[in-house]
N, C-alpha and C positions, 0 to 999 in steps of 0.2 A: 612503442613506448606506452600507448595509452593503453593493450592488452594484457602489457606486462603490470599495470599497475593494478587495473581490472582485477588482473587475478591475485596478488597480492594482497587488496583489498577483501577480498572474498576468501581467501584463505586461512586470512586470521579472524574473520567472521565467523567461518563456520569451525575453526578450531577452538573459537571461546565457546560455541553450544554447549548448554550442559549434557553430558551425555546420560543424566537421571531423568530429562521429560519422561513422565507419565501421561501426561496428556490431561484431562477435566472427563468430568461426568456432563453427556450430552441432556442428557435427560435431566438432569438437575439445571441445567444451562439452560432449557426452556423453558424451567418453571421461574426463572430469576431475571425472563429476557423482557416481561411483561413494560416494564419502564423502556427501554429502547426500543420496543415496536414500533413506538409513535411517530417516532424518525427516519427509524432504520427499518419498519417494518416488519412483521410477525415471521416472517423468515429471513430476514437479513435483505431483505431487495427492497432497499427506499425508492419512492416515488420524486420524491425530490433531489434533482441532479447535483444542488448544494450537499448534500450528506451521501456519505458512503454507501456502496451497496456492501457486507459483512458478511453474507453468503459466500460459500465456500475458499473464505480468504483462509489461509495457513493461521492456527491455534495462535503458533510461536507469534507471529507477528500479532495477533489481536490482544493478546497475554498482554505481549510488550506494551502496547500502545495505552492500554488501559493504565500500567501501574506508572506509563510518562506522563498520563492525563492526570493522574491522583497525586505522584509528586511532582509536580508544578513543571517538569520537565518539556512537555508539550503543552502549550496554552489555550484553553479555549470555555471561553466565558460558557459556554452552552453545557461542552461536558465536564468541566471542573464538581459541578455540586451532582453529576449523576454517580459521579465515580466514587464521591466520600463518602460514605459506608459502604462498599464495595472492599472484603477482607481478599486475600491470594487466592484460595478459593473459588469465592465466586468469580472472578474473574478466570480463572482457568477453567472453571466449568460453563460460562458466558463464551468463551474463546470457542470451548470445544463444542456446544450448541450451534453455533453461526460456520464455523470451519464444516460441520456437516452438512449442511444447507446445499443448495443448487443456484447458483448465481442466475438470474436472467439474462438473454442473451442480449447485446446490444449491437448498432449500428453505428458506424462511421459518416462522414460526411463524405462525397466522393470528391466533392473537389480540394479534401486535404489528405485522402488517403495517399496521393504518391512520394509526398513531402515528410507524412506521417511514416512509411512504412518505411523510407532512404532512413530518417532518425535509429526509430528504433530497432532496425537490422544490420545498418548499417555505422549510424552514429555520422557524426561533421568532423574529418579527419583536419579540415582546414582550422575549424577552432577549436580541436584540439575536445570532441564530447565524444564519451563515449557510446558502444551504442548498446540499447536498454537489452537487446537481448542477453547478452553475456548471465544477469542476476535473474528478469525476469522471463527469461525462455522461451521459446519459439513460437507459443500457446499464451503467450501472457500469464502462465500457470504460477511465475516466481518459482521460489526456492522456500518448499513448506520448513526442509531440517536448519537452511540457514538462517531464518526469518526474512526473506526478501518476501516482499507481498506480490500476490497474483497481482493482476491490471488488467484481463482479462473481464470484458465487460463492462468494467469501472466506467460508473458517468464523466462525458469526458470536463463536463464542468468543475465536478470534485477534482479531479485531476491535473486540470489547470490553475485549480486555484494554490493544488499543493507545491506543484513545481514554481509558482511564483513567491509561495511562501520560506519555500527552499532558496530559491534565490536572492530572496530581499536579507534571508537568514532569520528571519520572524520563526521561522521553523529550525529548529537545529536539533533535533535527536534523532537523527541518522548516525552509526556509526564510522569513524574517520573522517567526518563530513565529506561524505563521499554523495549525497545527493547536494549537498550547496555548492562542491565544486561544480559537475554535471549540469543542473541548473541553471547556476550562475552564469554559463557559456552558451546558452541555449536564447535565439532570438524570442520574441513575442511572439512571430509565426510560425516558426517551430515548437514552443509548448503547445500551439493552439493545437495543432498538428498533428504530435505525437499523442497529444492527449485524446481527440478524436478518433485518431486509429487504432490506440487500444481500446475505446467502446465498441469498438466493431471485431477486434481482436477474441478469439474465440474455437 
């Protein structure tokens, strides 16, 4: 049941894609990245496990996430005033600067990788989660044409703090709310978990 919905969900995800991406100009994307280095870093690989690494995350997904950040759809006091002058543009060409980039590689912890890697390969059939590979792949790579983001390397800090955002529902611009379900079924030591093992996922 839960693969059958998996893909259901993911079908009419990547059937809403627009099929006119062009993509952004890279190079204009690094002349406009100057303001997010400071966080994210001059290539997309922040130091700080609180903020995203942005390095070769999928366009689609960074696109998305900026024009959630700018209409009020995704909340966060830090990037709401970086986004407001930010036209479609420069955000598709910010997207497609950092989608270029080369993610740094990360580590896992080993005493949650076996917990981490049952999750995200195989999911908790018992409650009912499914497991992260199905959207984000084998690699942690995601689905660039679907918008599912890499995870791949991702600080597992950012990472926990997103799956718990998802499950309080503080976060809800996932499409279907198909990360609040997921989420919301996922113990404390299981985000820890999954989220670890995709820092070392790679």
């Amino acid at each position: 049941m839960n693969k059958w919905l998996v893909f259901t969900a993911v079908f009419s995800l990547i059937s809403s894609v627009s099929p006119a991406w062009a993509g952004g100009d890279a190079a204009a994307g690094k002349e406009k990245s100057a303001t997010c280095a400071g966080c994210h870093g001059a290539d997309g690989n922040s130091a700080n496990p609180e903020w995203p690494k942005l390095a070769g995350q999928g366009d689609r997904y960074l696109h998305k996430q900026l024009k959630d950040f700018k209409g009020g759809v995704r909340k966060n006091a830090t990037m709401a005033p970086m986004v407001a002058a930010l036209g479609d543009q420069d955000m598709v060409d910010l997207a497609a600067f950092f989608s270029s980039q080369t993610v740094q590689a990360g580590s896992a912890d080993e005493n949650l990788v076996e917990l981490g890697e049952k999750i995200y390969r195989g999911g908790n059939p018992a409650s009912g989660v499914s497991a992260c590979i199905g959207c984000h792949g084998p690699s942690g790579a995601g689905n660039p044409a679907a918008g599912f983001p890499s995870l791949s390397s991702q600080h597992a800090k950012y990472v926990e703090n997103q799956l718990n955002t998802f499950k309080s529902g503080e976060r809800s611009n996932d499409a279907g709310k198909m990360m609040r379900t997921i989420a919301g079924k996922l113990t404390e030591k299981e985000i820890r978990a999954v989220a670890s093992y995709v820092q070392g996922l790679h």
